[in-house]
N, C-alpha and C positions, 0 to 999 in steps of 0.2 A: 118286225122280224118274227119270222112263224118260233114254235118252242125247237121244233127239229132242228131250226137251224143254230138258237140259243145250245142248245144241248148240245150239238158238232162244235162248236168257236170255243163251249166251256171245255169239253173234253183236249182238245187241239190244244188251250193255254196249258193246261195240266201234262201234258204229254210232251210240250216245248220245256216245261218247267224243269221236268223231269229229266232230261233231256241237257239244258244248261247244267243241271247238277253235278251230273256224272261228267262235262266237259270240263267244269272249273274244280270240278277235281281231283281229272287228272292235270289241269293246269297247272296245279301247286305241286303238282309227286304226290297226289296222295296225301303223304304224312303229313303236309301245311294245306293243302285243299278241302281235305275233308270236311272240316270245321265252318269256314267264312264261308264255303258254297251252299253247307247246311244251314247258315244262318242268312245265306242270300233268299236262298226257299221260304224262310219263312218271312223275311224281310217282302219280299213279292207279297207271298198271301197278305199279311197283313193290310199293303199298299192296296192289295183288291178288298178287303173287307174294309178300308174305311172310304176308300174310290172310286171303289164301282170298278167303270172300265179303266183297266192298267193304259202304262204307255208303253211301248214296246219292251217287251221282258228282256230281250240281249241289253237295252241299254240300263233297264232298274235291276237285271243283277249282276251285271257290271258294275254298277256305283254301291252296290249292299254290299258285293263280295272283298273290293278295297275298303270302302265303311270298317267292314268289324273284322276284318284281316286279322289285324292282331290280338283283341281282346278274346275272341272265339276262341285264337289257338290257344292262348294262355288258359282260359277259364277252361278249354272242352280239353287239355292234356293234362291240365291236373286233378279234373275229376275222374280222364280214364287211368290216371295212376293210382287215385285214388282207388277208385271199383278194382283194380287187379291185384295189388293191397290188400281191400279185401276178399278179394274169392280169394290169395294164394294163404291165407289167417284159416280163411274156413276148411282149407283145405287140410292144413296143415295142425290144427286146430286137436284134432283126437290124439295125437301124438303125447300130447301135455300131458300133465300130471290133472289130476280132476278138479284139484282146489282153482289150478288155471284155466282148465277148460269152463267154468262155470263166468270167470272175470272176461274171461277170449269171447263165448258166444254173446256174451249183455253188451259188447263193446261191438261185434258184429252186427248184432241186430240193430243198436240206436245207429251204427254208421249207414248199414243197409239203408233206414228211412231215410236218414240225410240225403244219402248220395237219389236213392228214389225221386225225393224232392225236388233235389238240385238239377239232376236230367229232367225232370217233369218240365221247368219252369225257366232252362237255361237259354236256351235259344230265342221265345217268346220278351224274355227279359230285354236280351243283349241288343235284339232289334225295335224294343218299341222305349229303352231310356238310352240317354245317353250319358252314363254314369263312369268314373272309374272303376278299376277291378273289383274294391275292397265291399264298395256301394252297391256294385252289382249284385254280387254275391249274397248280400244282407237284404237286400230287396225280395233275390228267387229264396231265401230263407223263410223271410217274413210272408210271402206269397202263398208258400207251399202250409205254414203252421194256423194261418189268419183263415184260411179255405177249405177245410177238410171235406168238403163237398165239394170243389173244385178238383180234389185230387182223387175224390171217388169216381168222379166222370172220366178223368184221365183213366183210370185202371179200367174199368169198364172198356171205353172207348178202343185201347190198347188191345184188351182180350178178345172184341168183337173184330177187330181190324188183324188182329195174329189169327184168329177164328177161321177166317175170309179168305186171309192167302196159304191154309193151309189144304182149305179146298180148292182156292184156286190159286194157285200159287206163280201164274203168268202173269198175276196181279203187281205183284214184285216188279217183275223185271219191266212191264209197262208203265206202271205210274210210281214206285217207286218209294221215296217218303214223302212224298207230296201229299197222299188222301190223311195219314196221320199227323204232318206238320200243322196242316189244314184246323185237325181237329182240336190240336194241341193250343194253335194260335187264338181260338176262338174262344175255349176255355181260360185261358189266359187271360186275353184282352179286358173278359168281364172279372177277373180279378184284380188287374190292376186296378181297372175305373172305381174297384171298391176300397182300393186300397188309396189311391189319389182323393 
């Protein structure tokens, strides 16, 4: 198989990937799709980075997107309660009196790294253990604190990838969160195996 045509079949999987995303999200309404379809995304990538060639993506994220159904939604709506929490603190934050604005920002900021973290490492988690909530969550903890060069590449990676689709911004709407799920999985992956 010539590289042009590897380069077309890899472009085509990503664009299909992309593709299921946005279908299995509006299959939940949205408000319950969002989550298990994002973590069907990476649930695929993964499957391609330890398998080579996938097996048909309609049916691997079909089975990821019922897989993690309900722990996505649970763990992915309470850390966006969380994060809204806190922007609506920082926002709200000046208002106080200074002896509280000083206790509000140092509570901001260690929540900030948390939640940083916890998106860094939440979806990569949810698809590659099969742990309860509680476990979960103390795993993308201990991931995120045991790595801190894992988490530098994540920011990096992030900035060159927001970089990217700022100049090109049909980058979005084509491929989607797949190029940085992609990214996010990889960095990941090699943190668990150091962490197992």
């Amino acid at each position: 198989m010539s590289k042009m045509v590897k380069l077309t079949n890899w472009i085509f999987e990503i664009l299909s990937l992309h593709m299921f995303w946005l279908i299995y999200i509006f299959k939940g309404f949205i408000i319950l799709g969002i989550f298990p379809s994002t973590a069907a995304v990476f649930a695929v990538i993964r499957n391609w980075l330890l398998n080579g060639e996938s097996k048909s993506i309609p049916m691997l994220f079909k089975q990821y997107y019922k897989e993690n159904f309900k722990i996505s939604n649970i763990l992915g709506w309470f850390l966006t309660i969380l994060t809204f929490t806190v922007i609506v603190n920082f926002i709200y934050t000046p208002y106080y009196l200074e002896q509280i604005q000083i206790i509000m920002y140092t509570a901001i900021i260690l929540m900030s790294i948390l939640l940083f973290i916890s998106w860094g490492y939440l979806f990569p988690a949810i698809v590659h253990y099969r742990l309860a909530v509680y476990e979960l969550f103390l795993v993308v903890l201990k991931a995120g604190f045991s790595s801190l060069k894992g988490m530098v590449i994540q920011v990096i990676s992030v900035l060159i990838l927001f970089l990217l689709i700022l100049k090109l911004p049909g980058l979005l709407l084509v491929f989607g969160v797949v190029p940085l799920a992609f990214m996010q999985m990889v960095i990941s992956m090699k943190v668990f195996y150091e962490l197992d």
